[in-house]
C-alpha positions in Angstrom: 7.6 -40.0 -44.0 8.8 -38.6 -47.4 6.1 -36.3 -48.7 5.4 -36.0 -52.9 3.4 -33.2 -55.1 0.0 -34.0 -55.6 -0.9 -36.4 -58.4 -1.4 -34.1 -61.3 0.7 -32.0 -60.2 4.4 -30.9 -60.7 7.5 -29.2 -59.4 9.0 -26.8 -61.7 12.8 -26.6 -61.3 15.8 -24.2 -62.2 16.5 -25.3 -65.4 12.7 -25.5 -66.8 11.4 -22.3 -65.5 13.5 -20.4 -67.7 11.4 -22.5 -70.5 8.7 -21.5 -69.0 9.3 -17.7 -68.1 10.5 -17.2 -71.9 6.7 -18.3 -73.0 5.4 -15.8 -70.4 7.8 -13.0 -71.7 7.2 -13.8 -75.6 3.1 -13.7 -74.6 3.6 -10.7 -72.9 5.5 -9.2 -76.1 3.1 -10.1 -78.4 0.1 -8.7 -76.5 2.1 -5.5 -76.1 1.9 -5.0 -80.0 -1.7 -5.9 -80.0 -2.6 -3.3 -77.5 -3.6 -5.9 -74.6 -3.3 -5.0 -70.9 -2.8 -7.8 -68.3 -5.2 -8.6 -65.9 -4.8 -11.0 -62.6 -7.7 -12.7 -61.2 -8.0 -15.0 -57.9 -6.9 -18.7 -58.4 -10.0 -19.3 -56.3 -13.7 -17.8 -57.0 -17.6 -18.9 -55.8 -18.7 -21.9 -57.2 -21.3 -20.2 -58.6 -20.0 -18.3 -61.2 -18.4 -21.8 -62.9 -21.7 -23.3 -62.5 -23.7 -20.4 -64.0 -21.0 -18.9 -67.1 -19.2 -22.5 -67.8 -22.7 -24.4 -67.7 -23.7 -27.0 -65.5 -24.1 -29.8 -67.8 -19.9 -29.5 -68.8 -17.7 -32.1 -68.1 -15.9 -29.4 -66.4 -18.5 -28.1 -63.6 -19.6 -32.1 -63.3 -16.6 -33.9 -63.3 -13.4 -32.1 -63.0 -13.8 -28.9 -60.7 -11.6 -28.9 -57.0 -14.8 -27.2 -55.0 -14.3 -26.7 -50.7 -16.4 -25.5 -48.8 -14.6 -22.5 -46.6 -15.1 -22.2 -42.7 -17.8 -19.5 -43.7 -19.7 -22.2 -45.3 -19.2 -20.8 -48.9 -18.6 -22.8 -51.8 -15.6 -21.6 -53.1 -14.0 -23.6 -56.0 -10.2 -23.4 -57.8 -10.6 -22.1 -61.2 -10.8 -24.4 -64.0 -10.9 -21.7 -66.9 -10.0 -18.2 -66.6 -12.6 -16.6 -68.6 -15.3 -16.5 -66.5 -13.3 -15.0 -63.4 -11.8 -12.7 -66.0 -15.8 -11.9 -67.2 -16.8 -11.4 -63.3 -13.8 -8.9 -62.9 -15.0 -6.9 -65.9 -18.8 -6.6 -64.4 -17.8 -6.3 -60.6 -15.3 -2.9 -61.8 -17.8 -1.6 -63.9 -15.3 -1.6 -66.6 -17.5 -1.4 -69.0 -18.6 1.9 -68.0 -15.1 2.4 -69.7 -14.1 3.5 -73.4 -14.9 0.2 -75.2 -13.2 -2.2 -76.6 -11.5 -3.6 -73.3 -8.6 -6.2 -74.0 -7.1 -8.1 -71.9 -4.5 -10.9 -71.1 -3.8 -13.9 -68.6 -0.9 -16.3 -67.5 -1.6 -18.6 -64.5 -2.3 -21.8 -63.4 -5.9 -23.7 -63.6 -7.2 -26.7 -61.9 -9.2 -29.5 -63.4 -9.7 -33.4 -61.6 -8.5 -35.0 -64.6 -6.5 -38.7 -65.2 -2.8 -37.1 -65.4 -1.4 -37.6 -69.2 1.6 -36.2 -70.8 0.4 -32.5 -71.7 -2.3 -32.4 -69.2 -2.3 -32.0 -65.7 -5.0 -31.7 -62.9 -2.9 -28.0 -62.1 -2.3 -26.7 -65.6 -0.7 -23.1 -67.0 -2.8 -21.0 -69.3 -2.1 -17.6 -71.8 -5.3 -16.1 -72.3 -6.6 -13.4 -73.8 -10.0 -11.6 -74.0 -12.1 -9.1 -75.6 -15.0 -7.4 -74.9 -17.4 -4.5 -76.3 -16.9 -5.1 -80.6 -19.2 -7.7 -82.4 -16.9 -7.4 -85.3 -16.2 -10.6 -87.3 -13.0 -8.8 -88.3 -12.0 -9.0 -84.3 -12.5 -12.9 -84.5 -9.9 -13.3 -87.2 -7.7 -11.3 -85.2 -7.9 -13.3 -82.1 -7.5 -16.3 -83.9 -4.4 -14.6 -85.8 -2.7 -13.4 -82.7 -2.5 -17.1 -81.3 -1.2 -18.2 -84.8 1.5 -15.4 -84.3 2.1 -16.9 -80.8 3.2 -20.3 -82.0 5.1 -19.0 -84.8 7.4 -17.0 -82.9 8.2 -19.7 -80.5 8.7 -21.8 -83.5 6.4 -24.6 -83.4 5.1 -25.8 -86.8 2.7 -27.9 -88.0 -0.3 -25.8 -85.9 -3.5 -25.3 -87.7 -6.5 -23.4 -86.7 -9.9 -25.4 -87.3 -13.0 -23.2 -86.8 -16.5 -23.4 -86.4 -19.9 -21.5 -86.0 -21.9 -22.9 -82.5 -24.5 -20.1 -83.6 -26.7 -18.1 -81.2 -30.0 -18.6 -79.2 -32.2 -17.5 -82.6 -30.5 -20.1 -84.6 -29.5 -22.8 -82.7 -32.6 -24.3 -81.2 -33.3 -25.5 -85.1 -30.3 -27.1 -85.2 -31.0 -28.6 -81.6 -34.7 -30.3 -83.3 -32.7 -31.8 -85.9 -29.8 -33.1 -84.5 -32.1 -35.0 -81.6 -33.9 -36.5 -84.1 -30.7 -37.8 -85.6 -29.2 -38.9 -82.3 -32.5 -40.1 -80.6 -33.4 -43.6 -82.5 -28.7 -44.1 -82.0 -29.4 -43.7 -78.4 -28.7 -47.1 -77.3 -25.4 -47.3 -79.3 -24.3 -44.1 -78.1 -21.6 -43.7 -74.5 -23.1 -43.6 -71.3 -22.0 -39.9 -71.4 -23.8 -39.2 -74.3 -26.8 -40.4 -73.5 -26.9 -37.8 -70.5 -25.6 -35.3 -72.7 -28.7 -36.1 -75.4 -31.3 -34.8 -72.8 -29.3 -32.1 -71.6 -27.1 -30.5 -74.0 -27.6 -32.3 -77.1 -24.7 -30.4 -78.9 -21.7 -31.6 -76.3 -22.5 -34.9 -78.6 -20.3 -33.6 -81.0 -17.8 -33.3 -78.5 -17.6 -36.5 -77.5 -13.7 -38.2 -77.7 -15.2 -42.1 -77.9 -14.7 -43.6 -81.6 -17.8 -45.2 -81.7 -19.9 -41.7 -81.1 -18.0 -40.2 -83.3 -18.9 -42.8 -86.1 -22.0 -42.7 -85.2 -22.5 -38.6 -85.7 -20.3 -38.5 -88.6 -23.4 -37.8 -90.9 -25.1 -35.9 -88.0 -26.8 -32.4 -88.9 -24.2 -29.3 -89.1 -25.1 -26.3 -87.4 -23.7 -24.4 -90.1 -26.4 -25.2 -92.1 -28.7 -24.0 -90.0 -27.2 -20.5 -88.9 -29.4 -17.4 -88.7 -29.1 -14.1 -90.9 -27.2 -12.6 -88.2 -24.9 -15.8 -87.7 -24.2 -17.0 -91.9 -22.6 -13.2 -92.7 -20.7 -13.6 -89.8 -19.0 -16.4 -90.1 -18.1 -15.4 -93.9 -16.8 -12.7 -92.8 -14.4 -14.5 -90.3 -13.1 -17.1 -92.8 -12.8 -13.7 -95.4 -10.7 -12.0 -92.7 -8.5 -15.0 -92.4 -8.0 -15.3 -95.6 -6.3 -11.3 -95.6 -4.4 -12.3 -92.9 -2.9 -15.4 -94.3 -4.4 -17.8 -91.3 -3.9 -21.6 -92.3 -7.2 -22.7 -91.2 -10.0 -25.5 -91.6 -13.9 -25.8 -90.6 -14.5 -28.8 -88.4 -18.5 -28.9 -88.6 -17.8 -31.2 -85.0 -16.3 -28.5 -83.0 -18.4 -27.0 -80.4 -15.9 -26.6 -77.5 -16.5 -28.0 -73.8 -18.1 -24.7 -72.5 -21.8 -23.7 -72.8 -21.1 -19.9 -73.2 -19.8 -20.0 -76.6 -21.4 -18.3 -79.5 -21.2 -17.7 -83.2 -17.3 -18.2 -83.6 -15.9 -21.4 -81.9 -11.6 -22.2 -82.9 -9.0 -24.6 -81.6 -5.6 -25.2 -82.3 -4.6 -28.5 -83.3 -1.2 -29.8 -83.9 -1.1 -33.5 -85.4 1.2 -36.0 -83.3 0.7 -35.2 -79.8 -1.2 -38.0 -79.5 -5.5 -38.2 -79.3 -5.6 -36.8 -75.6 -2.8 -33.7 -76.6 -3.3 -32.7 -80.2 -5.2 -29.6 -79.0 -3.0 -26.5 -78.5 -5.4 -24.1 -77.3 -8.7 -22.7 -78.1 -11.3 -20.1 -77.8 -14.2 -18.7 -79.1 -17.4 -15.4 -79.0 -19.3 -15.4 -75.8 -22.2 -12.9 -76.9 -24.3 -13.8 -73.6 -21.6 -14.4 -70.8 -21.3 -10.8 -69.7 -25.4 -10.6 -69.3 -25.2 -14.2 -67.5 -23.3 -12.8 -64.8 -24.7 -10.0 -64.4 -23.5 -7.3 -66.6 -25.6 -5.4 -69.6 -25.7 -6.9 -73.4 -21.8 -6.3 -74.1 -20.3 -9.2 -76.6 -16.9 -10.9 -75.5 -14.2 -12.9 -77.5 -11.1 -14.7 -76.0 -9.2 -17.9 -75.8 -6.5 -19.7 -74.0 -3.4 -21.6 -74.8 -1.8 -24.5 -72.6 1.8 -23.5 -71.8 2.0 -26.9 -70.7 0.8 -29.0 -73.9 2.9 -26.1 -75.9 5.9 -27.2 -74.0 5.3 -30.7 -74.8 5.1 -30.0 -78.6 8.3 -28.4 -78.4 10.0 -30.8 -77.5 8.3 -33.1 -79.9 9.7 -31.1 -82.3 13.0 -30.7 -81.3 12.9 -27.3 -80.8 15.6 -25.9 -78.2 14.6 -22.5 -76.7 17.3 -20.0 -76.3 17.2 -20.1 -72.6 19.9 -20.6 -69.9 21.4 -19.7 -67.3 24.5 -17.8 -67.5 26.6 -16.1 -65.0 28.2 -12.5 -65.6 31.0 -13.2 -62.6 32.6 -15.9 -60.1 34.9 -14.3 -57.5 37.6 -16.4 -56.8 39.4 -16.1 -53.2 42.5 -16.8 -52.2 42.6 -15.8 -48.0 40.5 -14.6 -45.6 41.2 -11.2 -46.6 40.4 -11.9 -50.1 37.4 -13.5 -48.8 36.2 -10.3 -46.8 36.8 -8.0 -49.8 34.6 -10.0 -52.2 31.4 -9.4 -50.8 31.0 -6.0 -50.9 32.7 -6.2 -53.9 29.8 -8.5 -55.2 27.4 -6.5 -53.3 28.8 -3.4 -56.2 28.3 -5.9 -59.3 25.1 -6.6 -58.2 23.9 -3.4 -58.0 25.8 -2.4 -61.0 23.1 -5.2 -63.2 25.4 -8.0 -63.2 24.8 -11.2 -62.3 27.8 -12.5 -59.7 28.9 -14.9 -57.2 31.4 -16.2 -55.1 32.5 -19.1 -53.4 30.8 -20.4 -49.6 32.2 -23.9 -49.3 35.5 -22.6 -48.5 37.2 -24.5 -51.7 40.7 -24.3 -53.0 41.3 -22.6 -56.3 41.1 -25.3 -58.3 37.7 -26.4 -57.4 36.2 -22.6 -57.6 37.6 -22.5 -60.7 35.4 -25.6 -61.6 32.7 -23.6 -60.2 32.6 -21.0 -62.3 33.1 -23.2 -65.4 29.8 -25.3 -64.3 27.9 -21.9 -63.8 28.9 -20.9 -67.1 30.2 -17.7 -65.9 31.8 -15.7 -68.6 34.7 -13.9 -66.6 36.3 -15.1 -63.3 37.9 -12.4 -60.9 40.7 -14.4 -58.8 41.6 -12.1 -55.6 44.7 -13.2 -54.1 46.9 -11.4 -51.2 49.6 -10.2 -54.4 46.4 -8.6 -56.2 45.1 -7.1 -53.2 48.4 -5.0 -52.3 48.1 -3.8 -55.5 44.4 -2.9 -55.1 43.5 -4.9 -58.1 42.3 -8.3 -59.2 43.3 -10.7 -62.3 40.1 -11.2 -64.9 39.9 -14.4 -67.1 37.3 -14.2 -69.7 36.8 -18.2 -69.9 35.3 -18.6 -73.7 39.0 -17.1 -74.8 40.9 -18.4 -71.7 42.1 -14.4 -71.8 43.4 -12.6 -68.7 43.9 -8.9 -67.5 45.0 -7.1 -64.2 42.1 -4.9 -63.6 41.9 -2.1 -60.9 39.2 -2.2 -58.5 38.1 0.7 -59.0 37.6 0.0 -62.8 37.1 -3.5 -62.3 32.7 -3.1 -61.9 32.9 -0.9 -65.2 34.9 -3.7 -66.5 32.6 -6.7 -65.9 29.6 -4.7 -66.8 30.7 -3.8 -70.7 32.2 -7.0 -70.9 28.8 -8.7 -70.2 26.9 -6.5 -72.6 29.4 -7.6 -75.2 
């Protein structure tokens, strides 16, 4: 029997990690200069806390969640979305008992049951961030801003934030009126989806991916034109904040995100030909309520989440190239079984030393160590040979320049170790 990953699923290999570990490390340096602090949540919570802070009505909690029941009896489900675990961490450790703002920051994988595409897979990688304990507009632009700053640096081009206002309880329930009276006598012409969704949670209309809804609410009521005292300032003063910080951005009156917990401020990142199903980045949004839904007090919440996947995707789209590889310090090359027996605590030394080093194990003659070392990449070779032994040294070739040295033994670890720095 020959066994294969998962469908939606995939094995990452030497060669692409590096890809991937250089987005990790370039998220990681960027919320190091915006004063974040990583957080790790379980890959698995209750079921609960998806159905009660992502909303029950979601495509997500309906349709695409990977829920077992454990031998306890508990519901326990793989998360879909880290915010939510990342919200129940922040209530369960009484962090906000803490000097406010907290800020936080995410990589990991997420699971969703979803029909496996290019860009989007049923396990999926996410860098998130989130903020919680500041109301301020300003804070918004700045989240949205950092995951500009994100895609710049790893050079895509071509990404453009579109925002939104989803409102708040006060406001939106106007909005809600009107838009079912738009939508109810288009019922029949609207998706089977939609229909649901027009009992339930009228505003996931929007949202809907089928052409023929979306013709059909093209002249639908905008929330923005309904938003509250509290919500119209704020929203000016997000796109005003923007503006100072030089964010290419557009309003899309249609975006209201796939989660219920989003309030006032809603974004995504959109980057034009990755196809329908791909041509979102990332997005995020203000979750006002989420902290008081699972049980902590009235403190407001910001965040998003970017696919490392789809971003990978885009890259190479673009042709970008990242400046990863795999390079090897030094290849030991042996020549006897004394030579042999010397190199490995020899190695042993390099290694501890910082440099990267190997040696042969297929007992091969010169020639094909040599060939080795040249498919490694390995920028010096040390050949070890009975002659260099008796005089307690080795030969170093530096393979870019095809230049060669006797080194000393002794000297030969201080050698390889300025020469790799070089």
């Amino acid at each position: 029997m020959q066994f294969r990953v998962p469908r939606g699923t995939a094995d990452i290999l030497p060669g692409e990690v590096e890809k991937w570990r250089y987005l990790e490390d370039k998220a990681r340096d960027l919320c190091r200069r915006y004063h974040f602090s990583e957080v790790r949540t379980p890959i698995f919570e209750h079921t609960e806390l998806f159905q009660r802070g992502v909303g029950e009505t979601t495509d997500i909690v309906e349709k695409e969640m990977y829920t077992f029941t454990d031998r306890a009896g508990r519901s326990l489900t793989l998360r879909p979305e880290g915010t939510a675990p990342a919200v129940r961490a922040f209530v369960e450790n009484k962090v906000y008992a803490q000097s406010q703002p907290t800020k936080w920051f995410y990589i990991g994988p997420m699971f969703r049951y979803e029909r496996p595409q290019t860009g989007r897979m049923r396990q999926f990688h996410q860098f998130g961030v989130e903020v919680f304990g500041a109301r301020d507009p300003g804070l918004d632009a700045e989240i949205i801003a950092l995951g500009r700053d994100y895609y710049e640096e790893i050079g895509l081009t071509g990404v453009t934030a579109e925002i939104n206002s989803v409102g708040c309880p006060a406001c939106r329930p106007v909005h809600r009126e009107k838009l079912v009276a738009f939508l109810t006598p288009r019922r029949e012409k609207l998706c089977r989806d939609c229909q649901a969704r027009l009992d339930r949670n009228p505003l996931r209309v929007l949202d809907c991916k089928n052409e023929s809804c979306r013709e059909i609410t093209a002249e639908a009521p905008k929330i923005t034109e309904f938003l509250c005292d509290e919500c119209g300032p704020h929203f000016e003063a997000v796109k005003e904040t923007l503006d100072l910080l030089g964010v290419n951005y557009r309003i899309n009156p249609r975006l209201v995100r796939g989660l219920d917990y989003y309030t006032q401020t809603s974004f995504e990142y959109v980057l034009e030909g990755l196809g329908a199903q791909a041509g979102t980045l990332g997005g995020g949004g203000r979750y006002n309520g989420l902290v008081e839904e699972i049980g902590g007090g009235d403190v407001p919440g910001i965040g998003f989440a970017l696919g490392l996947d789809r971003i990978l995707v885009a890259l190479k789209d673009q042709g970008i190239q990242l400046p990863v590889g795999r390079r090897l310090d030094c290849y030991v090359v042996t020549l006897g079984e004394e030579a042999r027996k010397r190199a490995i605590p020899l190695l042993a030394e390099l290694r501890r030393a910082g440099c990267s080093a190997e040696r042969d194990v297929l007992d091969r003659k010169m020639k094909g160590q040599m060939k080795a070392a040249d498919r490694e990449r390995s920028r010096y070779v040390v050949i070890l040979g009975e002659e260099e032994l008796s005089r307690d040294a080795a030969v170093v070739k530096e393979m870019a320049t095809g230049r060669q040295e006797e080194v000393r033994l002794d000297r030969l670890v201080d050698y390889i170790r300025a020469g790799s720095k070089r």
